[in-house]
C-alpha positions as a printed NumPy array, in Angstrom:
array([[ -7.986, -50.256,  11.083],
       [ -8.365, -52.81 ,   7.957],
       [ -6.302, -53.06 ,   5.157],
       [ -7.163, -55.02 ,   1.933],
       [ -4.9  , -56.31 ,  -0.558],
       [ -5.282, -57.97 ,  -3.836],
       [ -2.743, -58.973,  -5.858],
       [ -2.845, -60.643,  -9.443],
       [ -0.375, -61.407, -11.734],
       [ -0.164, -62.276, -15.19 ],
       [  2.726, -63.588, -16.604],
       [  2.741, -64.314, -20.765],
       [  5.935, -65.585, -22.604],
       [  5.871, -64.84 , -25.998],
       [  8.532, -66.774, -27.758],
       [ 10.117, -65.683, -31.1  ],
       [ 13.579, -67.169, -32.791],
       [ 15.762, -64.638, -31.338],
       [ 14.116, -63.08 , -28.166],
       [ 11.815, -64.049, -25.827],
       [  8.925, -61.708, -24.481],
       [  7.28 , -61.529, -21.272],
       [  4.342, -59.706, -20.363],
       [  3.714, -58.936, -16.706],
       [  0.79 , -57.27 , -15.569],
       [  0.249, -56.297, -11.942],
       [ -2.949, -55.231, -10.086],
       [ -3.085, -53.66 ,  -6.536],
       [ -5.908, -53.093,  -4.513],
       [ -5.924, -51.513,  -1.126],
       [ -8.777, -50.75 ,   1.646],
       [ -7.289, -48.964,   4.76 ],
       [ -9.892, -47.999,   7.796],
       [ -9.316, -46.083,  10.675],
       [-11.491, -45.257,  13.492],
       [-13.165, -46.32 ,  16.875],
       [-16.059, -48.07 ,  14.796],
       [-15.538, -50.569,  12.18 ],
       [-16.792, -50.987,   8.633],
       [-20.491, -52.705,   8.116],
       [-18.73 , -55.578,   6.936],
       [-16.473, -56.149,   9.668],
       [-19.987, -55.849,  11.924],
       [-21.909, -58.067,  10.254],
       [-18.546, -60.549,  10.169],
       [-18.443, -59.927,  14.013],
       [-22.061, -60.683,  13.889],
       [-21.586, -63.982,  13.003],
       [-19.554, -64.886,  15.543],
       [-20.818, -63.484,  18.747],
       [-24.676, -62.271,  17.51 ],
       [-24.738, -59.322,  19.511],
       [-21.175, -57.64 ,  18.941],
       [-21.876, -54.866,  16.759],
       [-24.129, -53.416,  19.572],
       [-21.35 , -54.132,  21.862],
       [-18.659, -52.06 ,  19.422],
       [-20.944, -49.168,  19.138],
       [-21.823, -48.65 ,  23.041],
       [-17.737, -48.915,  23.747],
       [-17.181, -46.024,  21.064],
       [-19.894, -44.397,  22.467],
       [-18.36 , -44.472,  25.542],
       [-14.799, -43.823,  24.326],
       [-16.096, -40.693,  23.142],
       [-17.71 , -39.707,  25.967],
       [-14.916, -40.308,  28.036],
       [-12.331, -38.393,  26.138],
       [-14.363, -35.761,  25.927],
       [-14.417, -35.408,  29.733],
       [-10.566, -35.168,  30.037],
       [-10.635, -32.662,  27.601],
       [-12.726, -30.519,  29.709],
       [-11.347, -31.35 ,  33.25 ],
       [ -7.997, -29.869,  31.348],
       [ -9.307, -26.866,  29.692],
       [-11.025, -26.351,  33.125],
       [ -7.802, -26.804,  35.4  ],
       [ -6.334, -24.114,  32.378],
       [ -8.857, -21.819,  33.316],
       [ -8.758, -22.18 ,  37.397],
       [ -4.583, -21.713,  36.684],
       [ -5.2  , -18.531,  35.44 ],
       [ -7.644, -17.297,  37.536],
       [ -5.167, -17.87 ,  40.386],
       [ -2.327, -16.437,  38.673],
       [ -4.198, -13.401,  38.375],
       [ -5.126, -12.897,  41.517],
       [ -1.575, -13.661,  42.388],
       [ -0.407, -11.054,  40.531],
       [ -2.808,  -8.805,  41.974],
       [ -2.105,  -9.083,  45.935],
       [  1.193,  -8.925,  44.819],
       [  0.869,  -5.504,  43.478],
       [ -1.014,  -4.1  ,  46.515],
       [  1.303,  -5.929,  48.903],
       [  4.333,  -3.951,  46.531],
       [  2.764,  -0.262,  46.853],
       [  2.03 ,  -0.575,  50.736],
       [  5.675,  -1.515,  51.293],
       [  6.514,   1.547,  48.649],
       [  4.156,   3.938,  50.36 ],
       [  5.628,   2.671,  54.049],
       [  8.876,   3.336,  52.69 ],
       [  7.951,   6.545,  51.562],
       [  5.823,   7.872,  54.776],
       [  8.976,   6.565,  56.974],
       [ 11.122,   8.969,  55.026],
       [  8.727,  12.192,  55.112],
       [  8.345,  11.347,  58.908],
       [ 12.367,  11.153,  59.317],
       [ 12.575,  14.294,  57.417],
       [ 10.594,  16.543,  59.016],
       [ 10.329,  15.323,  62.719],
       [ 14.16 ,  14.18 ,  63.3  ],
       [ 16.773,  17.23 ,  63.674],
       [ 19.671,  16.748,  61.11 ],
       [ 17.981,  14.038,  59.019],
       [ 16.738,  15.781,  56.096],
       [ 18.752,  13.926,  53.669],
       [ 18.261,  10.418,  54.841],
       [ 14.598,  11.158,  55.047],
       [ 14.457,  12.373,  51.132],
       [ 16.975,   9.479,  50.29 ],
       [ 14.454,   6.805,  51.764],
       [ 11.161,   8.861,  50.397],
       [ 13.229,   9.144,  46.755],
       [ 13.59 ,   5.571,  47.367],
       [ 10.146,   4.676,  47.618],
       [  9.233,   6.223,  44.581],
       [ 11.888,   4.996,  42.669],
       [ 10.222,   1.83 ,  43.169],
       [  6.562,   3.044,  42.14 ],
       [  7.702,   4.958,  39.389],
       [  9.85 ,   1.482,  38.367],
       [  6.905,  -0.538,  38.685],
       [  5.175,   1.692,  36.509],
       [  7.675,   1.948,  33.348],
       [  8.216,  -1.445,  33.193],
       [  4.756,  -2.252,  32.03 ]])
């Protein structure tokens, strides 16, 4: 980053019996630069001083570059590999949930029709286990 400033001022009385005038007259000049490389000027300044510096400037920007570029795709890559594992996540979670409903569910038939006098409780615990599917389901 280089900034430039120029600054001249003109200052002219101007006398008369009763008042006395002066002009002022202001000029401004600015240079801003931003950026990894500087401005041909600066180089060739820089070249002056240490003959082979402007090579020197370009290979670190170079490499700058090269090197934020990198960390931007390491992070978009550990974005992706996040949500590849989140998904998969997600999905041994829903087979994991439907075995224990189904379990649930084949417990309750079995106590329904093979135990004498637990009808109820069997249905209750099937009705149960598809509460739970049918849950699953609607909330999507």
């Amino acid at each position: 980053m280089s900034t430039k400033k120029t600054r001249k001022r003109t200052t002219k009385p101007t006398a008369t019996k009763k008042q006395q005038v002066v002009h002022h007259q202001e000029v401004t000049e600015e240079t801003f630069h931003s950026g990894p490389i500087p401005t041909p000027e600066m180089l060739a300044a820089y070249s002056k001083i240490v003959p082979d510096s402007p090579e020197r400037i370009l290979v670190m920007a170079e490499n700058e570059s090269l090197h934020r570029q990198k960390l931007e795709q390491d992070a978009l890559d550990s974005n992706i590999k996040d949500r590849r594992s989140l998904r998969l996540e997600i999905k041994y979670g829903q087979t994991l949930a439907a075995l224990i409903c189904l379990s649930i569910i084949g417990c309750g038939t079995y106590l329904a029709v093979n135990v004498p006098g637990a009808v109820w409780p069997g249905v209750l615990l099937s009705s149960s286990g598809l509460a739970g599917i049918i849950t699953a389901y609607l909330k999507k």
